[in-house]
NUVOBA-602587 format. One record per residue (C-alpha): x, y, z; residue number from 1; residue in three letters. Coordinates in steps of 0.1 Angstrom, whole numbers, padded with zeros to 4 digits. Example, Ala and Ser with C-alpha at 12.3 -4.5 7.8 and 13.67 -1.06 7.14 Angstrom:
+-------+-------+-------+-----+------+
:     X :     Y :     Z : seq : type :
+-------+-------+-------+-----+------+
:  0123 : -0045 :  0078 :   1 :  ALA :
:  0137 : -0011 :  0071 :   2 :  SER :
+-------+-------+-------+-----+------+
This chain:
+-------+-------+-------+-----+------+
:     X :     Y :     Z : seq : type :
+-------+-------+-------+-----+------+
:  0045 :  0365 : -0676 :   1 :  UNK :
:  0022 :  0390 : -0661 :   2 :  UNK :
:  0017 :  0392 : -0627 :   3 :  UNK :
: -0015 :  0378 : -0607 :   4 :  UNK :
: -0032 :  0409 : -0590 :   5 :  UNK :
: -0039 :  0396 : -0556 :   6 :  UNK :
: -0061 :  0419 : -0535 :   7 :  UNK :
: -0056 :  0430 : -0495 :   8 :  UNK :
: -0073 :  0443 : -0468 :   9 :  UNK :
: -0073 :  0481 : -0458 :  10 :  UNK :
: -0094 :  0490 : -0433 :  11 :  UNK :
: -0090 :  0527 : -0416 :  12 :  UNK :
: -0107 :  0541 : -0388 :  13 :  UNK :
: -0143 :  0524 : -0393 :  14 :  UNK :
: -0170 :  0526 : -0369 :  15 :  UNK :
: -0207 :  0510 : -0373 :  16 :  UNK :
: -0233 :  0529 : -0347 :  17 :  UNK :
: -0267 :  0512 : -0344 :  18 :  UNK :
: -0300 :  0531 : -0327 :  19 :  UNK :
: -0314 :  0506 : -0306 :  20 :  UNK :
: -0349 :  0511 : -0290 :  21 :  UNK :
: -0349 :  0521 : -0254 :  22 :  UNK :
: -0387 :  0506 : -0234 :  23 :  UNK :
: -0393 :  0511 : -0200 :  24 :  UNK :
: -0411 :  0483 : -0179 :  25 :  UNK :
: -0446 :  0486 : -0175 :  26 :  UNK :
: -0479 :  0494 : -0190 :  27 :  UNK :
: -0469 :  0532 : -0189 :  28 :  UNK :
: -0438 :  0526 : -0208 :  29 :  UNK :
: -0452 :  0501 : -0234 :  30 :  UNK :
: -0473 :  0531 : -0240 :  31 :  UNK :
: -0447 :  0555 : -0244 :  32 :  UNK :
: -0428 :  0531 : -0265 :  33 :  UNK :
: -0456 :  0530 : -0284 :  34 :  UNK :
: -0464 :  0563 : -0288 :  35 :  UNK :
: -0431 :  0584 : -0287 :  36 :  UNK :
: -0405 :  0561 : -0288 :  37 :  UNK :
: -0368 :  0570 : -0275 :  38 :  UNK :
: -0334 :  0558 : -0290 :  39 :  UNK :
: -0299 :  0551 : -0276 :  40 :  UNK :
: -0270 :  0548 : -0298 :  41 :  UNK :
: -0250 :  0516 : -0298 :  42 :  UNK :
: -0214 :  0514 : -0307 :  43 :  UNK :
: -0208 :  0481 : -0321 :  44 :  UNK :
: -0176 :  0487 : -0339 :  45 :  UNK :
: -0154 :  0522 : -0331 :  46 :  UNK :
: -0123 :  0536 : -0350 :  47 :  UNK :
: -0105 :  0502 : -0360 :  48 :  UNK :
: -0078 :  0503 : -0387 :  49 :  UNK :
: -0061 :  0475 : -0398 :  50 :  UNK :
: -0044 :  0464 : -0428 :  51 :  UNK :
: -0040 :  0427 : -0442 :  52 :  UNK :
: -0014 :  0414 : -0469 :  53 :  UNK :
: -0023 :  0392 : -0495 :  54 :  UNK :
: -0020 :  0356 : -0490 :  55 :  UNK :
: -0020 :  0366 : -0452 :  56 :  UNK :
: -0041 :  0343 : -0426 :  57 :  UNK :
: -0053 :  0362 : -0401 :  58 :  UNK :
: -0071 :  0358 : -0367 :  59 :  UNK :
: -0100 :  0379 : -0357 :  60 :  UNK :
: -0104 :  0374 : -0318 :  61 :  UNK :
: -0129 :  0389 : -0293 :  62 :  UNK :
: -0160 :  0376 : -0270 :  63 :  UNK :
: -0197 :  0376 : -0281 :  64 :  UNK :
: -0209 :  0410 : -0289 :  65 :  UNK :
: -0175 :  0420 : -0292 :  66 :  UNK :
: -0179 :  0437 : -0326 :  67 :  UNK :
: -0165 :  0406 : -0349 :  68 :  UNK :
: -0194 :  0399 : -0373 :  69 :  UNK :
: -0205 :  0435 : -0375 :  70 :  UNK :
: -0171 :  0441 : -0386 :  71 :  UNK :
: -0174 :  0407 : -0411 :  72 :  UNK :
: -0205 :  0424 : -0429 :  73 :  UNK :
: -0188 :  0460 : -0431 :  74 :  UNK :
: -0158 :  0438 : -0450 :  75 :  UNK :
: -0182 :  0421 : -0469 :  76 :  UNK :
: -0210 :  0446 : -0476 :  77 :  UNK :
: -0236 :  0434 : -0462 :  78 :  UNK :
: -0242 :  0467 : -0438 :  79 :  UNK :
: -0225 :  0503 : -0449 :  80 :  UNK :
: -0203 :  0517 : -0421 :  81 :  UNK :
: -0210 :  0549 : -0403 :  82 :  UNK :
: -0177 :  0559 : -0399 :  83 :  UNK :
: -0145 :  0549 : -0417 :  84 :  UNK :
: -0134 :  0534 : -0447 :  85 :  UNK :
: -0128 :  0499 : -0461 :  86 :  UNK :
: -0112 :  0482 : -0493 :  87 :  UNK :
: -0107 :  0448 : -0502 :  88 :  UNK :
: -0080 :  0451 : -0533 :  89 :  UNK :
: -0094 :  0484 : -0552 :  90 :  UNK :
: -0131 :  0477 : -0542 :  91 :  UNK :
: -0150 :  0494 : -0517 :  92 :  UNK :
: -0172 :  0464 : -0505 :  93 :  UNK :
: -0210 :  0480 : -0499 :  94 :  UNK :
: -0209 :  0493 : -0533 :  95 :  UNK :
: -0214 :  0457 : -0540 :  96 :  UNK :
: -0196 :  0452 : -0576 :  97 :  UNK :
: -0195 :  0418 : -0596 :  98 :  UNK :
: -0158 :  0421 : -0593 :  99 :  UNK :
: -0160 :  0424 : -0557 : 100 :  UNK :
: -0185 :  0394 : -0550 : 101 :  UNK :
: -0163 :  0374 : -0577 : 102 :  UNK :
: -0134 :  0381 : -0556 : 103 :  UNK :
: -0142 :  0373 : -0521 : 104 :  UNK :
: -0169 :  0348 : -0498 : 105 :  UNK :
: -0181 :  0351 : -0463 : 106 :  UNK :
: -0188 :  0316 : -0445 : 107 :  UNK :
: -0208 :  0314 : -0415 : 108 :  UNK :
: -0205 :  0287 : -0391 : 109 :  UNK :
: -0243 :  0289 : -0383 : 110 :  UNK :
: -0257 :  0295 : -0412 : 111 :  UNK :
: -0263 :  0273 : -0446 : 112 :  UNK :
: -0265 :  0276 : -0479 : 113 :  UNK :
: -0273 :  0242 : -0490 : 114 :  UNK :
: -0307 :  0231 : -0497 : 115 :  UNK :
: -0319 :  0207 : -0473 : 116 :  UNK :
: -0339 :  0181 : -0491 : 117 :  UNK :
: -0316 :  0180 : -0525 : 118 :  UNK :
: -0278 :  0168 : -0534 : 119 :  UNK :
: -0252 :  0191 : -0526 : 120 :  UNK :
: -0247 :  0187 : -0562 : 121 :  UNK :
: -0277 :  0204 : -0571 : 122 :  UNK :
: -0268 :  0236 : -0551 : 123 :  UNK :
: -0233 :  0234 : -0565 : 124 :  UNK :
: -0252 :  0239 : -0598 : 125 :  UNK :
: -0266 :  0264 : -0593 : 126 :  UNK :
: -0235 :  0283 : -0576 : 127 :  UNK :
: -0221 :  0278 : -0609 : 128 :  UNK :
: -0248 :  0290 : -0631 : 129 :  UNK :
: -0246 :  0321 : -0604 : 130 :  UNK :
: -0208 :  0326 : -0611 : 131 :  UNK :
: -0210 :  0318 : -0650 : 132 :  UNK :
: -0190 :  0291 : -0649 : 133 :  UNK :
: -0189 :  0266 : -0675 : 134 :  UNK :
: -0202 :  0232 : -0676 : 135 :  UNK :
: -0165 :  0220 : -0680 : 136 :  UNK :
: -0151 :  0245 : -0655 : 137 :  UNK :
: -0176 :  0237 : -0628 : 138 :  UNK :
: -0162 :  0196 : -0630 : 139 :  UNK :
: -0129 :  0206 : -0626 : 140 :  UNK :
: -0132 :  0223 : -0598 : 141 :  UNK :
: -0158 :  0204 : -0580 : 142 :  UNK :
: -0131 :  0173 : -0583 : 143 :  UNK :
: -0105 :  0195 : -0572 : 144 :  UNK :
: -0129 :  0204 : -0541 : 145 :  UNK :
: -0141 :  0172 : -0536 : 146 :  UNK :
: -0103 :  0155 : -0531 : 147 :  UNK :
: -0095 :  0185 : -0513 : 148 :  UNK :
: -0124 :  0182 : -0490 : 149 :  UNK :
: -0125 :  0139 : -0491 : 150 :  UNK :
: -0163 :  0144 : -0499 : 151 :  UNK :
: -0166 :  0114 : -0523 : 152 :  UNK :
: -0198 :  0095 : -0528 : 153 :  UNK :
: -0215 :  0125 : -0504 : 154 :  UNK :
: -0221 :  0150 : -0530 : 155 :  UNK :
: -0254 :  0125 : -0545 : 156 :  UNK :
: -0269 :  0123 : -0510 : 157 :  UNK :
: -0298 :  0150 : -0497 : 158 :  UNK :
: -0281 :  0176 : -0475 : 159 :  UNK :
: -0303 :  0164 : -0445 : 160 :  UNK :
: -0286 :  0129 : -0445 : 161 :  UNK :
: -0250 :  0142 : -0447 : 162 :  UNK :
: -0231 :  0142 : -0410 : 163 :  UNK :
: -0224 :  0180 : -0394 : 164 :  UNK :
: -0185 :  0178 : -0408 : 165 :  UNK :
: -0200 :  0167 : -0440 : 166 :  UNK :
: -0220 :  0192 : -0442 : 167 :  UNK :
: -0199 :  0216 : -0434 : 168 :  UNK :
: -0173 :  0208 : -0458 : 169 :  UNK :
: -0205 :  0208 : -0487 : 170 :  UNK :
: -0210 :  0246 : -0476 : 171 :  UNK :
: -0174 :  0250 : -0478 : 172 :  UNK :
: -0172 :  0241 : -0513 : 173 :  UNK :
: -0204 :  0258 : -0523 : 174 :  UNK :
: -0188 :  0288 : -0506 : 175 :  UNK :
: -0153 :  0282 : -0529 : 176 :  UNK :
: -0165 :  0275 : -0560 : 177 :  UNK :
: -0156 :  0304 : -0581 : 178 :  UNK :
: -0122 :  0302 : -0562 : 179 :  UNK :
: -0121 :  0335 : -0540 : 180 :  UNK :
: -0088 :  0351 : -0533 : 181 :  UNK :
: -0102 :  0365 : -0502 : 182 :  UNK :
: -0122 :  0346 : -0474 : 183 :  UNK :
: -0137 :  0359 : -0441 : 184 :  UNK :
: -0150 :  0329 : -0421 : 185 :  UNK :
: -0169 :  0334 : -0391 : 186 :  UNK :
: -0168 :  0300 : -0369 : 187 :  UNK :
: -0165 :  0276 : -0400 : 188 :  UNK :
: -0155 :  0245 : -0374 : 189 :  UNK :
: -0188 :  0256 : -0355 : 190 :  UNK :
: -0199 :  0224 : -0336 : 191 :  UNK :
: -0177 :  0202 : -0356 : 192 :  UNK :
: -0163 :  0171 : -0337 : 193 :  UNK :
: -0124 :  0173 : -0335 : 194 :  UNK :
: -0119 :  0148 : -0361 : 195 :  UNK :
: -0135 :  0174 : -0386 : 196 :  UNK :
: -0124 :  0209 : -0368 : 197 :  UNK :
: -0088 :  0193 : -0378 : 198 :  UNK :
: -0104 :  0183 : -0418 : 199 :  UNK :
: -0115 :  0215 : -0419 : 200 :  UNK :
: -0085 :  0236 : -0410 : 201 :  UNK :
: -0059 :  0215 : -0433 : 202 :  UNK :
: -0085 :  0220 : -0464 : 203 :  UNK :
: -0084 :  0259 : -0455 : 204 :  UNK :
: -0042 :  0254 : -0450 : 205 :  UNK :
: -0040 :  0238 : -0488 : 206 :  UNK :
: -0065 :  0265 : -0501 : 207 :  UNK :
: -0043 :  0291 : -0488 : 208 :  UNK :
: -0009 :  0274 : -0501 : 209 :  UNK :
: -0026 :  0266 : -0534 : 210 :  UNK :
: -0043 :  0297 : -0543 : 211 :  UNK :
: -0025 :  0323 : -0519 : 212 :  UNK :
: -0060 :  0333 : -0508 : 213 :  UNK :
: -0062 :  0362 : -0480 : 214 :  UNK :
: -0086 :  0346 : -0448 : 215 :  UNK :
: -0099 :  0365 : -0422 : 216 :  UNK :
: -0111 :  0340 : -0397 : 217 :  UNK :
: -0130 :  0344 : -0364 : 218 :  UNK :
: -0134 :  0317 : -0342 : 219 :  UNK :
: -0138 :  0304 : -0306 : 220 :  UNK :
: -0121 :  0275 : -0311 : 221 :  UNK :
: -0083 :  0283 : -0301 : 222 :  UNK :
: -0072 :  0256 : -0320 : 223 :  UNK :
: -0084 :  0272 : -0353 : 224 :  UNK :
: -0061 :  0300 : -0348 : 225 :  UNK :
: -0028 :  0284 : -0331 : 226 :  UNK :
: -0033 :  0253 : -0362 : 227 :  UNK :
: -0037 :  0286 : -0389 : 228 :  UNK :
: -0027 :  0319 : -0378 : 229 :  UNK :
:  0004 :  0339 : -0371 : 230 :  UNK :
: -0009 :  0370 : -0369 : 231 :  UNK :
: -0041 :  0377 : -0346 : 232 :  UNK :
: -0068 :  0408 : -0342 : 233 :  UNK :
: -0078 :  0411 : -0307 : 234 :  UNK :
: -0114 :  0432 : -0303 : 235 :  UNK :
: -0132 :  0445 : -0271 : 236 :  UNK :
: -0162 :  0465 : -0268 : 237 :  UNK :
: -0159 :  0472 : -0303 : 238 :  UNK :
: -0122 :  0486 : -0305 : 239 :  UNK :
: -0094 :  0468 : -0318 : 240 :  UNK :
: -0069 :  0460 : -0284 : 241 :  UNK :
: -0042 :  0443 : -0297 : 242 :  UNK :
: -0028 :  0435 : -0335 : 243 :  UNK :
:  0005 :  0410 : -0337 : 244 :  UNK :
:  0017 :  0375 : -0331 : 245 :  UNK :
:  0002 :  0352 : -0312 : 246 :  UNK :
:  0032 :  0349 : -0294 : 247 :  UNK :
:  0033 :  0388 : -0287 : 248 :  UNK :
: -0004 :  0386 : -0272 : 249 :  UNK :
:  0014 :  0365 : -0245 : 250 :  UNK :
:  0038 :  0389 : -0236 : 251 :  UNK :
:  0014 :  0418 : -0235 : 252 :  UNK :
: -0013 :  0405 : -0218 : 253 :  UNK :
: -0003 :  0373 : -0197 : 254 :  UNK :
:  0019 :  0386 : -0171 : 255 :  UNK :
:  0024 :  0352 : -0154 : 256 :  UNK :
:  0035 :  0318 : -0162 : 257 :  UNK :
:  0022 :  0283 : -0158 : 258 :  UNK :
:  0043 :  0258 : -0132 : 259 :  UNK :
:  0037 :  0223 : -0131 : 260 :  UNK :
:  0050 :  0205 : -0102 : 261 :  UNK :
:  0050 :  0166 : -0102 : 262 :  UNK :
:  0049 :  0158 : -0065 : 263 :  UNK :
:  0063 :  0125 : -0050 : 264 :  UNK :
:  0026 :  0122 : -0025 : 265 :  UNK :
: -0005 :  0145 : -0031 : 266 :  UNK :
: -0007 :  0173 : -0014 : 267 :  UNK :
: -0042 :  0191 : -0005 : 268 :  UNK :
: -0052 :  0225 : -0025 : 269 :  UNK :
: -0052 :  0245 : -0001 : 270 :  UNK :
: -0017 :  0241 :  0008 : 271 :  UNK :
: -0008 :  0246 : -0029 : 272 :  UNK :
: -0031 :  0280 : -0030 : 273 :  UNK :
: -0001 :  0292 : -0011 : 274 :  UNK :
:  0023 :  0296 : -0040 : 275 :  UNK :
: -0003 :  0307 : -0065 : 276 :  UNK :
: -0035 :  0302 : -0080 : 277 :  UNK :
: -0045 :  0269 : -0083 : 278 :  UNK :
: -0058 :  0260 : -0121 : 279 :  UNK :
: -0058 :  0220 : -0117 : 280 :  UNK :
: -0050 :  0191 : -0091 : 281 :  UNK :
: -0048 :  0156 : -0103 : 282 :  UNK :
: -0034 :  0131 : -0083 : 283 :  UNK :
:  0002 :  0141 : -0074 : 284 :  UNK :
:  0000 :  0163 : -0103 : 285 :  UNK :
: -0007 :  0204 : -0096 : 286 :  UNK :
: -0011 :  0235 : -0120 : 287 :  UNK :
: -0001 :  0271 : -0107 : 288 :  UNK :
: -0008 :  0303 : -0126 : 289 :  UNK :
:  0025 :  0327 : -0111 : 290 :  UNK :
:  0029 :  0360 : -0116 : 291 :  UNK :
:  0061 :  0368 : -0136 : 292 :  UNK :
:  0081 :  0386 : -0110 : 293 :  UNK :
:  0069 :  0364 : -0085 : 294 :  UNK :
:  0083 :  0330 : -0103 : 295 :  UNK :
:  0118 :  0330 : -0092 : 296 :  UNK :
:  0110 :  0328 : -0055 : 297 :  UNK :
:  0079 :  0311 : -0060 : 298 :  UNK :
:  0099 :  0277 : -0078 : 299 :  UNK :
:  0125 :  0280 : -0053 : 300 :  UNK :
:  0100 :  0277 : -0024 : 301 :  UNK :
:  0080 :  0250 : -0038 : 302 :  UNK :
:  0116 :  0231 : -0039 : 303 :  UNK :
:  0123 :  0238 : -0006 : 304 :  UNK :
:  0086 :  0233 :  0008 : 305 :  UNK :
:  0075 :  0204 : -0011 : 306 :  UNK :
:  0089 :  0166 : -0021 : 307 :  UNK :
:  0094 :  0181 : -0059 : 308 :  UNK :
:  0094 :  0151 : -0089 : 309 :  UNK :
:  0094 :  0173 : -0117 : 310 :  UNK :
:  0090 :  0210 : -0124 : 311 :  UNK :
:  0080 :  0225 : -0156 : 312 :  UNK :
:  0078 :  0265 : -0166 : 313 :  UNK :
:  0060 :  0273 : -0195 : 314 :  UNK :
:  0036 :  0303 : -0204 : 315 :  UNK :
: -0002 :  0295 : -0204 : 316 :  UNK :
: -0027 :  0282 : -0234 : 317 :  UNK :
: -0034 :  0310 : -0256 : 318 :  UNK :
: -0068 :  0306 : -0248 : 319 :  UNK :
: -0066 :  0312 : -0216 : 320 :  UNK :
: -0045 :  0343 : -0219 : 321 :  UNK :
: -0075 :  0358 : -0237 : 322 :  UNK :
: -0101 :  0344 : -0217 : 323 :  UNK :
: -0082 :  0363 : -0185 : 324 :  UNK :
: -0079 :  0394 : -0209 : 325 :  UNK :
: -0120 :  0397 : -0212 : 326 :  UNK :
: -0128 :  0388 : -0178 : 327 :  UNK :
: -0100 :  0415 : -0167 : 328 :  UNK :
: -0121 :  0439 : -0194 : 329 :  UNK :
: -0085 :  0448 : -0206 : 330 :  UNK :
: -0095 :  0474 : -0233 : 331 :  UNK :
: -0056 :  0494 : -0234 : 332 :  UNK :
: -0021 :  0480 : -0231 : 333 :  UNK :
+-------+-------+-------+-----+------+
């Protein structure tokens, strides 16, 4: 039996520069704007390469107006590159080709595609009709969807009356319908309460098993990437930091562990300052962020110093590793 073609993800030194308007405050320089109007170059994405296996679930990780969705559309062809090359399987993506758009979607937390005043149902339609699918085809897989997704008795009901994880799921299987081997989602748990964050990211874990679909996935929610990803893309100011495990992002960029002491009376912050920086205090109950090559002598003074219960070592949340990493505007390692 024939093999199925299953495409990747090549992306080699691509940059996207933007000219963005320069106005000077004032009537003077509304004036000048007006009439000769001056231009700085922005440089949203610069020289990243990367390459993604198929099958492969993959993190995309950076703060706002790092670069992420710029980089999204230049996968997806929205916007053309100015630098740089990109192919998803054998397409290049802003050439825009039926086989390409057959093969891929692009899901944005923020945005919809439902129509707001009809049945999901109705939008589904017309998805299909868009795709070509058949009337028997589109059943199949909207009942496949639907048990996937446990959207029963929702898909009848106006968009506008569904809940946000409802809703979300409908876009999700609007956004799946002609089964794409390759996803890029860009905050698909997006205000979702926990409860659906963790629907959502076991629907995306079956789709994956199930179809061996290639996701790129962006999101601020930690617990997206630790639930689904191995493998992470770190971006900064538009260049691509770090690209590995999520384990190996601890040892490059959090040089310090987390201690939590369990003391047998409560003890006041500022005494607990002392051995490192403070993160939490509750009751008898203290979180210290130590430096690595601090931590040996650190432990064994708090043992000595303090009336010690307990005493965990562990390294810190992921999130908080890369929350350090911006504010620290960590750009090499």
């Amino acid at each position: 039996m024939a093999s199925v073609y299953m495409p990747s993800i090549d992306v080699d030194q691509l940059s996207k520069r933007y000219p963005v308007a320069v106005k000077e405050s004032g009537l003077g320089g509304t004036l000048r704007h007006f009439l000769r109007r001056q231009y700085r170059m922005v440089e949203a994405v610069q020289a990243i390469s990367f390459h993604i296996e198929p099958g492969e679930i993959v993190g995309f990780l950076g703060p706002n107006g790092a670069g992420k969705t710029t980089t999204l559309k230049m996968l997806t062809g929205l916007i053309h590159p100015s630098a740089g090359t990109v192919r998803v399987g054998d397409q290049v993506p802003f050439q825009r080709r039926a086989e390409f758009l057959q093969d891929i979607t692009l899901v944005m937390g923020q945005k919809q595609q439902l129509l707001w005043d009809l049945p999901a149902l109705d939008s589904l339609r017309i998805n299909a009709a868009i795709y070509g699918l058949s009337d028997k085809e589109f059943r199949y897989r909207v009942d496949e969807l639907t048990e996937m997704l446990s959207l029963q008795d929702k898909l009848n009901q106006p968009v506008r009356k569904l809940s946000l994880g409802e809703r979300m799921k409908a876009e999700m299987m609007a956004a799946l319908l002609h089964r794409p081997r390759v996803l890029f989602l860009d905050e698909p748990t997006l205000g979702l309460d926990v409860n659906a964050q963790v629907a959502v990211r076991e629907f995306l874990r079956d789709y994956n098993r199930r179809y061996q679909a290639t996701i790129l996935l962006t999101s601020h929610y930690m617990a997206d990437i630790t639930a689904l990803c191995q493998r992470v893309l770190l971006i900064y100011q538009g260049r691509l930091i770090y690209d590995g495990s999520l384990e190996g992002l601890l040892d490059r960029f959090a040089p310090y562990r987390e201690v939590t002491v369990d003391l047998a009376a409560h003890c006041d912050a500022a005494t607990l300052s002392c051995y490192g920086e403070l993160e939490s205090l509750e009751g008898c109950t203290a979180r210290l962020i130590v430096r690595r090559e601090a931590l040996t002598q650190t432990v064994s003074q708090l043992l000595s110093d303090l009336d010690v219960q307990d005493l965990t070592v562990s390294d810190p949340p992921v999130e908080e590793v890369i929350g350090r990493v911006f504010a620290a505007g960590v750009v090499t390692g």
